[in-house]
N, C-alpha and C positions, 0 to 999 in steps of 0.2 A: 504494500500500500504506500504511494508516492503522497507523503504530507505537503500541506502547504503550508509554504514559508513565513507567511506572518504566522498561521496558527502554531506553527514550533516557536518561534519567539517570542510569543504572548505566554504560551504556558512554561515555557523556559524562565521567562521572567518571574512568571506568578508563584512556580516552585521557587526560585530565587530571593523572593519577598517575604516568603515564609518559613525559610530556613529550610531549603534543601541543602545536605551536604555539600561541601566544595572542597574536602578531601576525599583521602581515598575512599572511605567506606562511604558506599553508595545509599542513601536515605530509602528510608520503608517506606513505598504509600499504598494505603486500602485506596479502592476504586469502588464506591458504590452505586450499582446505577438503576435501583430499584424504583421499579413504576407502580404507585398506589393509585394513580389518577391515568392519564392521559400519559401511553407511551409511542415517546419518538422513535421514529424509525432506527436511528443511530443508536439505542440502546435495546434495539429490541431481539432477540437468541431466536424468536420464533418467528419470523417471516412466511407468511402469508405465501402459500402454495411450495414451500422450498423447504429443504431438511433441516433441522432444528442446526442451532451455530454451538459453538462449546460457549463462543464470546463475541458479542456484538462487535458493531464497527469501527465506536467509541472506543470497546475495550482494547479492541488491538491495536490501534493509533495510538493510546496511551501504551500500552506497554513496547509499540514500537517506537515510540518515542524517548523511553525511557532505556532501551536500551541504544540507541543509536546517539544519546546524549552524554551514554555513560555515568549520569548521574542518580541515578532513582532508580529501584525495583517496584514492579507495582502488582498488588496480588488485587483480584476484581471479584467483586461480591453480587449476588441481584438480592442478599436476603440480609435485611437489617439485625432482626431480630438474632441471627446466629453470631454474628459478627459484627455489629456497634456493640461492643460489651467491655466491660471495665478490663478483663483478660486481654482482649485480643486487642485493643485498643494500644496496650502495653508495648506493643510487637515494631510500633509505625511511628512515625514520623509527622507525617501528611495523611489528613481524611481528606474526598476529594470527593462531591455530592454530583450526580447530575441525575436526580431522582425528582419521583412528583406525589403530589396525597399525604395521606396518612402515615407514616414510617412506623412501625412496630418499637419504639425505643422505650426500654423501662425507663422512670425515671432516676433511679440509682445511677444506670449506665451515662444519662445525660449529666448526671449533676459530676460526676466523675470526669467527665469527659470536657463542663464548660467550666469548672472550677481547680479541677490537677492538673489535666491535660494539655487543656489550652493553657490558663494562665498560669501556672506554677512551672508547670515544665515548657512551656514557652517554643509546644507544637502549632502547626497551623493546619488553616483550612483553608479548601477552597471551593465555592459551589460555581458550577455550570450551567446556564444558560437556566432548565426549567427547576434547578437548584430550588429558585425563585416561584416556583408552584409547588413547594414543598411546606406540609404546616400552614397552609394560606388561608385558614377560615377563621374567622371574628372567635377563636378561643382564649380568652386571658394564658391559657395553659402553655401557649405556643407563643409567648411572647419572648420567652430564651429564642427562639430559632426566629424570630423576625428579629432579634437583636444582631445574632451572630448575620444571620448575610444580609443585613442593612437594606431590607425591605421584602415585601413575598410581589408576586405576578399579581396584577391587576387586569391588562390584557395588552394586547397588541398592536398598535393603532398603526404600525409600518409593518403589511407584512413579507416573507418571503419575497425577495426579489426586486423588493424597495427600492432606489437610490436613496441613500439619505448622507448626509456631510457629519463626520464626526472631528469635534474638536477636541486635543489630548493635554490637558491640565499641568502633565508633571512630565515632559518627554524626557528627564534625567533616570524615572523611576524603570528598573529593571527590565520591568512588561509592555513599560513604552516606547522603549528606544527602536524598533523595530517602523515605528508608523509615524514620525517626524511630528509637527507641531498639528496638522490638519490632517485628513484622506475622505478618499467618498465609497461608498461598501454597500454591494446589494445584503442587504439581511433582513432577519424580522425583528425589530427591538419590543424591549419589552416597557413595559408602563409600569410604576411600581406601586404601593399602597402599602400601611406599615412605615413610611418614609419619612426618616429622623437626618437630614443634612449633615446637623451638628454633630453626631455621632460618627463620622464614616469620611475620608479621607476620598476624594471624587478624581480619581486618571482621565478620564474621558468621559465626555457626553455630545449628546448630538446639537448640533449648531441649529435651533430650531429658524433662524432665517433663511437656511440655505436646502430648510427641509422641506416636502409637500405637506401642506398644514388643511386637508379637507378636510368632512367629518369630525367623526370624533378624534381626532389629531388635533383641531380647533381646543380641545380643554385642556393639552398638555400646556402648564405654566412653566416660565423659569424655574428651574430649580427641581423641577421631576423629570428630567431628563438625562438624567446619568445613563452611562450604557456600564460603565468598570468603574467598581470600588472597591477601597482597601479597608479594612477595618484593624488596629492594631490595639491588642490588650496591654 
């Protein structure tokens, strides 16, 4: 599978930002890419009239990546419940989400997980794309996980295939040097809700004058337009 070269520098970076190894021993990351809601094609094992995968398309990008970087091993899960656990959690470096719904996580496992894990031992995370449709209903209970990735999915108001103009905040920061100060990118972005600014360090957002603003695009305001953020404990 031939990666593309911004997407290897974006996540090059984003391991980089959160403390991938940069000596020898190569850093742990879980890859979870468990669908409780709505799943994407790129993480889906079962495809629709073709023989079952061992690992999606996501998962072997990442793990082709990881070895062709030299930097990171990455073992890929589709089941929360066996593997976010205070044990196996122990084992990794980097949790790495591109999951949607409901997640199976005891509480024990999370509070382990946002209170030793992340901030005592000063692991990171990163969520992917419907990362952000993970935990997304009006539950006080899910307000840990709208904290950690700094907003849940609201909806889509650019979708697939869009032009839109992203402008990049920090081009000094690791995950941004790859994409200069502006660039323009077919994609679907996403609209956030849960969205605390103050909280969350902003890379890039979309330059809403340089973007098609029909429809419902008409209500995104300044300031809810980030496309990448950092969160650091």
């Amino acid at each position: 599978m031939k990666l593309p070269r911004l997407f290897v520098a974006a996540v090059v970076g984003c391991l980089l930002s959160v403390g991938v190894a940069s000596s020898a021993d190569k850093s742990r990351v879980l890859y979870l890419t468990q669908s409780k809601g709505f799943k994407h094609g790129s993480v889906n094992r079962e495809p629709k009239d073709k023989p079952k995968l061992d690992l999606s398309a996501s998962e072997v990008a990442m793990k082709q990546l990881g070895q062709q970087s030299g930097l990171f091993e990455v073992d890929c899960t589709q089941d929360a419940a066996a593997d976010f656990t205070k044990e196996n959690l122990k084992k990794y470096d980097i949790v790495m989400f591109y999951t949607t719904g409901e997640l199976d996580i005891k509480d024990a496992d999370r509070d382990y997980f946002m209170n030793e894990w992340l901030k005592q031992k000063g692991h990171g995370w990163i969520g992917f794309h419907s990362a952000a449709d993970t935990f997304r209903t009006n539950n006080p209970a899910h307000k840990w996980y709208w904290d950690l990735a700094g907003g849940t999915f609201k909806g889509h108001p650019w979708n697939a295939g869009e032009l839109v103009t992203i402008s990049v905040h920090d081009a000094k920061h690791p995950a941004m040097k790859a994409f200069g100060d502006e660039f323009q990118i077919k994609d679907e972005i996403y609209w956030y809700d849960h969205w605390v600014p103050e909280n969350v360090r902003v890379l890039m957002s979309l330059n809403i004058a340089k973007c098609p603003t029909k429809g419902e695009k008409k209500k995104i305001k300044e300031g809810d337009e980030e496309v990448e953020i950092l969160r650091v404990e």
